[in-house]
C-alpha positions in Angstrom: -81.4 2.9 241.0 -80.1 0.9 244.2 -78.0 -1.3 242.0 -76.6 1.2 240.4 -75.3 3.1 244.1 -74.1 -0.2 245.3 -72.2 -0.8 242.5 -70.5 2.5 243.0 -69.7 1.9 246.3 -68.3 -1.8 245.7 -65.9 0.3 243.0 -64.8 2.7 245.7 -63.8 0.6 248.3 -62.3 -1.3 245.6 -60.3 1.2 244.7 -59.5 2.7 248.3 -58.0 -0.9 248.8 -56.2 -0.3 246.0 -54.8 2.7 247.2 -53.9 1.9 250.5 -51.6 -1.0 248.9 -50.1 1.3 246.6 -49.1 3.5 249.7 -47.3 1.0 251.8 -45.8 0.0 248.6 -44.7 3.0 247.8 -43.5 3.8 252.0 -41.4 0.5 251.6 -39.8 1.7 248.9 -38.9 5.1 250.3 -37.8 3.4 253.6 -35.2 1.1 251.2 -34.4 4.2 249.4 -32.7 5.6 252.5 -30.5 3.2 252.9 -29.0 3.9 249.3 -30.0 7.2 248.7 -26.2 8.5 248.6 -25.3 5.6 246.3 -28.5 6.6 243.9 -27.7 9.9 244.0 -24.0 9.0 242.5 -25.7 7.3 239.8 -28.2 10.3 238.6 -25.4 12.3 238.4 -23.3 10.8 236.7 -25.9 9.5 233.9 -26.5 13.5 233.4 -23.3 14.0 233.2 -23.0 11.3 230.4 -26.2 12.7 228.8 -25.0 16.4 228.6 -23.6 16.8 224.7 -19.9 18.4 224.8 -19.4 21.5 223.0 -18.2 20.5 219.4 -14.9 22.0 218.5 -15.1 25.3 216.8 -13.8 25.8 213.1 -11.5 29.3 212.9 -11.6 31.1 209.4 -8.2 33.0 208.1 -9.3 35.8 205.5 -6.3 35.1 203.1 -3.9 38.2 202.6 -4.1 39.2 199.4 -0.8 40.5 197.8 -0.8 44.1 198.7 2.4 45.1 200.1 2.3 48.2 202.0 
């Protein structure tokens, strides 16, 4: 049974490792995000704003007059 909790804590300090690399990672990223957050922001909008479908234009329907005169 020993191996067994060993093994389990090899995998979870394996994987807190893991995780603490996947943070700073993730910090660096956010601190070079800063710097071009405006610039990112630009971009998302405009890519929704290319993404949103424009109204298609709408087809009008005369009723014909018919031939009744007054």
């Amino acid at each position: 049974m020993s191996v067994f909790v060993v093994r389990a804590f090899v995998r979870l300090r394996e994987m807190l490792a893991n995780n603490r690399k996947l943070a700073g990672k993730i910090d660096e990223l956010e601190s070079r995000l800063d710097t071009h957050d405006s610039a990112i922001q630009d971009l998302i909008e405009a890519i929704k704003e290319l993404m949103t479908p424009e109204d298609p234009p709408r087809k009008t329907y005369r009723i014909p007059a018919s031939g009744r005169e007054g």
